[in-house]
Structure formats: C-alpha cells, structure tokens
C-alpha positions, 0 to 999 in steps of 0.5 A: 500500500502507498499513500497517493494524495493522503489515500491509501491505495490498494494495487492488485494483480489478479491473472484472467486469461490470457493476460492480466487485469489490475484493480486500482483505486477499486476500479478494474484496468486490463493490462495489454497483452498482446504486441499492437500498433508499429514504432520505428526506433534508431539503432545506437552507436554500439548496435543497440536499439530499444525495444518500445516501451508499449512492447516491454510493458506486454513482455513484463506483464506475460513474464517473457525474459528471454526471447525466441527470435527466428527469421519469419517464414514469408516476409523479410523480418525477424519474428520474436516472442517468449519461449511459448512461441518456439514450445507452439511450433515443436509442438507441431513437429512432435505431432507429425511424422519425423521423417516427413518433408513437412516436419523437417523443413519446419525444424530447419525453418525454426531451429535453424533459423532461431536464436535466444536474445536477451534484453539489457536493463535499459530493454535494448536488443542487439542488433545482430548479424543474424537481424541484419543479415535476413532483413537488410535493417541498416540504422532504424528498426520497425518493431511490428505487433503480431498479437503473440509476438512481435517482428523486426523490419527495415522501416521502408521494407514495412511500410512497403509490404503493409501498404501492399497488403492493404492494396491487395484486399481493397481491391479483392473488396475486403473490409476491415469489419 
C-alpha cells in the first residue's frame, strides 16, 4: 500500500486469461497483452536499439525474459516472442511424422533459423548479424505487433509490404469489419 494524495491505495494483480487485469483505486484496468500498433526506433552507436516501451510493458506483464527470435517464414523480418512461441511450433513437429518433408523443413525453418536474445536493463536488443543479415535493417528498426509476438523490419521494407497488403484486399473488396 502507498499513500497517493493522503489515500491509501490498494494495487492488485489478479491473472484472467490470457493476460492480466489490475484493480486500482477499486476500479478494474486490463493490462495489454498482446504486441499492437508499429514504432520505428534508431539503432545506437554500439548496435543497440530499444525495444518500445508499449512492447516491454506486454513482455513484463506475460513474464517473457528471454526471447525466441527466428527469421519469419514469408516476409523479410525477424519474428520474436517468449519461449511459448518456439514450445507452439515443436509442438507441431512432435505431432507429425519425423521423417516427413513437412516436419523437417519446419525444424530447419525454426531451429535453424532461431536464436535466444536477451534484453539489457535499459530493454535494448542487439542488433545482430543474424537481424541484419535476413532483413537488410541498416540504422532504424520497425518493431511490428503480431498479437503473440512481435517482428523486426527495415522501416521502408514495412511500410512497403503493409501498404501492399492493404492494396491487395481493397481491391479483392475486403473490409476491415
């Protein structure tokens, strides 16, 4: 309890569902759990980029401290998410037939494309040859919300392939509701 203008203040951290809700002041609050919106962050003078604050704040509320990190499958960006995400995918491949095409190009795609990363204390990610390499990000990073996880991109590259995605279902007269 703290004092806040001469009132003791409860907080309260009660988990429902998939993310958390928070009581203060005796009024509920959801706490957002899932990765949403984009946010363009520069990358400092030793590889360093900060992860958005919108983004850390989902991190800490689903407890992720290590992040799966692995070179998506159709776009040129880096998927990352808490272990949960890699645990979704060998889920998939325990499930079928080991010696099967699918379920081995599935391991080369998650395992051999993946790595483990960490935060600093400042919640900046290291900008590593792997990024670079797979998504040609050079001075800015694109973090991108994926609901589950989240994706790193070249900023342009971003704004290019979003702005394709919206073209193509207006024209195949898709709406948004």
């Amino acid at each position: 309890m703290s004092p806040v203008g001469g009132v003791l203040c409860l907080v309260l951290r009660v988990r429902a569902g998939f993310g958390g809700w928070y009581v203060y002041r005796n009024r509920l609050y959801r706490v957002m759990n899932r990765f949403l919106s984009h946010a363009t962050n520069r990358i400092d003078a030793k590889g360093r980029v900060s992860v958005p604050s919108m983004f850390r704040s989902v991190l800490s509320a689903l407890d992720i401290r290590e992040l799966y990190c692995f070179q998506d499958f159709v776009f040129p960006a880096i998927s990352a998410g808490g272990p949960e995400l890699l645990d979704r995918f060998e889920r998939q491949i325990s499930g079928g037939d080991p010696f099967s095409p699918q379920v081995n190009q599935m391991s080369l795609l998650i395992h051999g494309g993946g790595v483990f990363m960490k935060l600093d204390q400042e919640g900046r990610l290291m900008v590593t040859d792997f990024i670079r390499d797979f998504t040609g990000i050079t001075t800015e990073v694109t973090f991108v919300g994926r609901a589950d996880h989240f994706q790193l991109w070249a900023p342009q590259v971003f704004l290019e392939t979003q702005a394709a995605a919206r073209e193509e279902r207006r024209l195949r007269g898709l709406r948004s509701d």
